[in-house]
N, C-alpha and C positions, 0 to 999 in steps of 0.2 A: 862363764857359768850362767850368767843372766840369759846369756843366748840359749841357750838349752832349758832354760826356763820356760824362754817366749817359745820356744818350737814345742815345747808342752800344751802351752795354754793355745796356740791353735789350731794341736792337735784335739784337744778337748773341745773349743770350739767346732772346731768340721766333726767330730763323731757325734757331738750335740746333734749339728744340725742333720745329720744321718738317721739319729733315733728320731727326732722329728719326722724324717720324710717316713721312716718304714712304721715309726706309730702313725701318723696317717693313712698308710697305705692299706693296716689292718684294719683301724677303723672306719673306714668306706669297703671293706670285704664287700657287703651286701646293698652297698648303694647303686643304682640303676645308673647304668650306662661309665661310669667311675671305670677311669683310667691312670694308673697307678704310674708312679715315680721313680727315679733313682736318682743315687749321687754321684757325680762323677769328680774326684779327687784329684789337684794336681802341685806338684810341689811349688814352693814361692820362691824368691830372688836369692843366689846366692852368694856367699861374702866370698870372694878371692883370696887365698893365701898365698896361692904362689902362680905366677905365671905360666905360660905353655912354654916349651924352648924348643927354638927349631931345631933338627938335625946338622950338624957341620961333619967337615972331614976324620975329624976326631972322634966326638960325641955325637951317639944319637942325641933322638929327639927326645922330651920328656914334656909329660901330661898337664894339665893344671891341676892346680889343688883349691876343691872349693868346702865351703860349711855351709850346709843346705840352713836355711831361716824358717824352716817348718813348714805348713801344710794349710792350705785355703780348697775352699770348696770352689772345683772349676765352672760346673755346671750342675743343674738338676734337671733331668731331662722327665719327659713323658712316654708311656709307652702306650701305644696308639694300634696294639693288637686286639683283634676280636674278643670281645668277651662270650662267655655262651648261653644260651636262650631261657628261658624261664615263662611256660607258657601260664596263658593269667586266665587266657577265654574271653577276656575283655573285647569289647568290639572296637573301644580308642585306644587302645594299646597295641602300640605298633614298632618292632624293631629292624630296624637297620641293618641288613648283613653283607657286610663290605663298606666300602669306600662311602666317606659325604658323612654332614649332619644334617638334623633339621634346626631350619631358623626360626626365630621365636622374637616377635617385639615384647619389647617392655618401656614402659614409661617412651621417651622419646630416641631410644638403642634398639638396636636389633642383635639380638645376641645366637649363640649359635649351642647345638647339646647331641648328646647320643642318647638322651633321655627321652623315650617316646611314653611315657604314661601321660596320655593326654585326657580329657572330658569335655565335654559341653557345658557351657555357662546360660545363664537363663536368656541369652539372646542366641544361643543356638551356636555360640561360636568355639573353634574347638581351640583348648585354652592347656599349659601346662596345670600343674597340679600350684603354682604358686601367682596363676594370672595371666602368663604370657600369650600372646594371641601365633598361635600356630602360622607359619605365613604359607601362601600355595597361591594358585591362578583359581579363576571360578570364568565359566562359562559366560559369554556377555547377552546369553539371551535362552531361554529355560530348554536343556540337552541340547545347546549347540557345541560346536566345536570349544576347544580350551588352546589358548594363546600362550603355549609355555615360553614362547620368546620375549613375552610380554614383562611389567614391572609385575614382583609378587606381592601377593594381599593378604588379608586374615581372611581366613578361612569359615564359612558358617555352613551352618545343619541346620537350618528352623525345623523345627517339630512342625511346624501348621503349614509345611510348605506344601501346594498343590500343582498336581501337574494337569494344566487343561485339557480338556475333552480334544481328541480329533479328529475331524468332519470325514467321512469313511467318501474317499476321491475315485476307489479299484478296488475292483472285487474279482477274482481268481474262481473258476470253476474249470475242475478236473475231475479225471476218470474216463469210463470208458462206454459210448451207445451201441447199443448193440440192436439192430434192427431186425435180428431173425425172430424176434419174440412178435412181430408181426404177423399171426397165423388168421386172420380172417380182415375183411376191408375196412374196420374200423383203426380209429388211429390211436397208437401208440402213445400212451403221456407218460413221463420219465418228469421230476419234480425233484427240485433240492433247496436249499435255502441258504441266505447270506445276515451277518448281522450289518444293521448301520446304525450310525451316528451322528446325530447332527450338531452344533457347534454348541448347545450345552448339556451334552452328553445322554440326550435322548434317546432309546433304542427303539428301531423300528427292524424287525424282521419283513427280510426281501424274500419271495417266494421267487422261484424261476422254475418256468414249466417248458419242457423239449417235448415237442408232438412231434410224430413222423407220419403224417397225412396219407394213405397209400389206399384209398379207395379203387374198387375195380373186382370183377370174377373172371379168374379166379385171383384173390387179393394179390397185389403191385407192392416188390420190395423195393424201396428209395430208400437213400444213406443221405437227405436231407430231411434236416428238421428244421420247424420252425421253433422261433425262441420266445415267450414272452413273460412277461412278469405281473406281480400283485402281491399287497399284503398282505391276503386272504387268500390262506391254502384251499378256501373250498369256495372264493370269488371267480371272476368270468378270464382270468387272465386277458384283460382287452389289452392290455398295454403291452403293441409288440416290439422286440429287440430289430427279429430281423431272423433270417435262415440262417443257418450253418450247415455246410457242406463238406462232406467226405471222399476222398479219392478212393482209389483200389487197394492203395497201403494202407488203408483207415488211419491218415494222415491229412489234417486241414487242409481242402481243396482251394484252391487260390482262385479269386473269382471276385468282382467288386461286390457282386450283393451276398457273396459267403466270408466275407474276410473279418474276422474276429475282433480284430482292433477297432473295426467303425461298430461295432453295437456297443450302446450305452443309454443309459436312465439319463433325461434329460433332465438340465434343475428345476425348470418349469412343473414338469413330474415328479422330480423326485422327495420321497417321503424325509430325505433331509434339508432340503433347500437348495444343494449343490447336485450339479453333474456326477451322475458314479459309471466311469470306464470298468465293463464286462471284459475283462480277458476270456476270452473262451481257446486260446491255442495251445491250451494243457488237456484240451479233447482228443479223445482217438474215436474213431468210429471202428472197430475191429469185429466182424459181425461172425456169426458162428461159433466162437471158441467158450467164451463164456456160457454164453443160452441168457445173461441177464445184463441191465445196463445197472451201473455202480457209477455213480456220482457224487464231489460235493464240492459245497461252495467255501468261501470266507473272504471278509472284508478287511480292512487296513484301516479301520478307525478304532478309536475306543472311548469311553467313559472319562467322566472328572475323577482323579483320585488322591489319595491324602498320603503323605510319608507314613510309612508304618515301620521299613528298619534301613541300614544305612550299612557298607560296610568298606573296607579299604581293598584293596588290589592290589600286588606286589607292583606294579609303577607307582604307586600311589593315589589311583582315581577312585574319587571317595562314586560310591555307585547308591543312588536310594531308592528300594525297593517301595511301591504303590500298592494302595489298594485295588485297583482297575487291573493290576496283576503284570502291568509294566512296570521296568525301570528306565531310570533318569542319574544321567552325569551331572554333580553335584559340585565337585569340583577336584583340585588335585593337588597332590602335597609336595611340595619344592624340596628337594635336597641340594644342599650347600658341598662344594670340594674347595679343597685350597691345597696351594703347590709345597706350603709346610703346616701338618696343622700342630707341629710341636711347637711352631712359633704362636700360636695361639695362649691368651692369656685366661688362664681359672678367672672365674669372677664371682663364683659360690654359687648355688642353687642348682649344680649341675653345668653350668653355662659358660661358655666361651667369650671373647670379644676380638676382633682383631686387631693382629699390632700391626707394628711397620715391619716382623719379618715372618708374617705367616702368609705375606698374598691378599687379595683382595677374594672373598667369593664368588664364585662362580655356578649359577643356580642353572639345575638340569632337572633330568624326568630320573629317578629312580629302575636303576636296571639296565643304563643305558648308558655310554663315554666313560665306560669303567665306576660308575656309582653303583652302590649294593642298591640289593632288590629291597620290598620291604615285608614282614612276619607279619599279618595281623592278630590280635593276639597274644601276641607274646613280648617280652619285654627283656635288652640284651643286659647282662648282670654284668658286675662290674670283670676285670681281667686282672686283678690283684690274687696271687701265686702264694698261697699262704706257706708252703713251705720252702721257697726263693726266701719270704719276708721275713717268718724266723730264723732261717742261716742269714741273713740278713743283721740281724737283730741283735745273734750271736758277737758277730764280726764287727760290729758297732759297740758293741757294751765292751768288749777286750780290748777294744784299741781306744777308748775313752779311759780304761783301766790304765792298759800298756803308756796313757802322756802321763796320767796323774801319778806314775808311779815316777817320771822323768821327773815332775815337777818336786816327788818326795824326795829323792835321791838327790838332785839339785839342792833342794834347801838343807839336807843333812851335810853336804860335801862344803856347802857356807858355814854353816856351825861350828864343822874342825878349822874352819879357818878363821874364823872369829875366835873360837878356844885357843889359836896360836898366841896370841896377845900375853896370853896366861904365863 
């Protein structure tokens, strides 16, 4: 009778600990990145009554005969499916879709979450909502390359961060001359402009002037011009490049004193201090079809400018947008995999730790060796199945009923036996 007792009480127990898990589970419904639980039930040791008998010539075989000892909780496992999205518009909120978490230091741990509501802290570093420092790779030198094989870091956004000015090295001029607009012996000027830059973000506008020199009666058509520059659109253009020459294709004529690559502003000259290489083999000379020559230039430097916004990328390269109207790789956000992450340990705040049987992490780029991509913006909610957790809920309050009724009926069936006495 006592045994039936004890297979009550830890039947009552394991449904206990059931309503635990699935009142937990309701109440993180709405917690960010929360990945919900179950219980997995298994019976405990039991008493032997009667042996198994083998089969003989006579008798078969017969079975054993046992008395189960009642009921333990075998496991409580996690379940580790996608939750689904909840856009916020936030610019540090960021979710996960698929595989991996992000890592997160705290104190002297590095913890692990599907929690991406993240901010900035007044040193610019991007932080969970309870401190942790976001961990990623940052660039080792301002928009170079990012070292994702590298050890990971915390991650920063300075507000006051500046991207230096750069010294404009090539300048690009294209379109098309067109030399039939030469109707009498004077020459030809065709004029377009390039911006530069010099190394603290000075702007000088480069003026470049194409003549097509064709004196003579009656006037002489040539497909070469000469090329020269100034910073005054309405100066003596003394500063020259050099000629450029056109075939019959109105295609750059190859020639040592027509070849495009060797014209350039020497630093000596030039209005920034450094050399600036003239591409001119985006020229066509095509004469006739037009009736006009259409040109223009541009340079490959630019301006000092200040962060002004910042924003994530599904790999996770944080990207910040300038005032000078470039942007700059800032750096980029680490995602964690492991080969179990249900052996991974809750540690509260959303956050993970690893045990001895979840695997070691394994840090990658997002989107990439089976890791999800990432949402900017939006934030993944939790995967708790509110109506799983009410029949849930059901099935746990009955069968915590169905021991305590074992445990009544046991102590009633003592009673008459104690009343025997009588």
């Amino acid at each position: 009778m006592l045994r039936s007792m004890f297979s009550g009480v830890s039947g009552l127990r394991s449904h206990q600990t059931m309503m635990d898990v699935v009142g937990n589970n309701i109440s993180n419904v709405n917690t960010t990145g929360y990945k919900s639980s179950s219980v997995v039930f298994s019976d405990t040791l039991s008493q032997l009554t009667k042996a198994a008998g083998a089969p003989t010539d006579v008798n078969g075989g017969t079975n054993p005969s046992q008395v189960g000892l009642g009921v333990r909780v075998d496991a409580i496992t996690m379940n580790m499916t996608q939750g689904s999205a909840q856009s916020t518009g936030k610019s540090t909120d960021i979710m996960l879709q698929g595989d991996g978490m992000f890592a997160v230091q705290q104190g002297d741990g590095t913890f692990y979450t599907r929690n991406g509501s993240f901010t900035l802290d007044a040193n610019g570093s991007v932080v969970t909502n309870n401190g942790g420092y976001v961990m990623g790779w940052r660039p080792a030198t301002p928009n170079g390359p990012i070292n994702t094989n590298g050890q990971v870091e915390k991650l920063v956004i300075p507000s006051d961060s500046v991207m230096p000015a750069k010294v404009t090295a090539e300048a690009t001029i294209s379109g098309n001359l067109d030399n039939t607009l030469a109707a009498d012996g004077t020459a030809q000027k065709v004029t377009t402009s390039f911006k530069a830059f010099d190394e603290q973000g000075n702007l000088t506008t480069v003026y470049v002037r194409f003549s097509n020199d064709a004196p003579g009666t009656p006037p002489v058509k040539t497909n070469t011009w000469n090329v020269a520059w100034d910073t005054d659109p309405a100066g003596t253009f003394a500063n020259t490049l050099g000629p450029i020459s056109f075939n019959g294709t109105g295609t750059v004529a190859d020639g040592a004193a027509a070849t495009p690559s060797t014209l350039s502003i020497g630093a000596g000259t030039s209005p920034t201090g450094a050399a600036i290489a003239v591409d001119l083999t985006k020229l066509t000379g095509y004469v006739g079809t037009t009736g006009k020559s259409n040109i223009q230039g541009a340079g490959n430097g630019f301006p000092i400018g200040t962060l002004t916004s910042y924003s994530f990328g599904t790999d996770g390269v944080i990207t910040g947008s300038y005032s000078n109207g470039y942007k700059q790789t800032l750096g980029q956000v680490a995602i964690a995999t492991f080969n179990n992450y249900a052996g991974l340990r809750k540690e509260g705040n959303s956050l993970y730790s690893v045990s001895t049987n979840s695997g070691n992490p394994v840090f990658g780029i997002a989107g990439e060796a089976g890791r999800g991509g990432l949402l900017a913006g939006s934030l993944e909610m939790s995967n708790v199945d509110l109506s799983a957790e009410f029949t849930n809920l059901i099935l746990a309050q009955r069968g915590f009923q169905a021991n305590s009724r074992i445990i009544s009926a046991s102590d009633e069936i003592l009673q008459d036996l104690v009343n025997l006495k009588r």
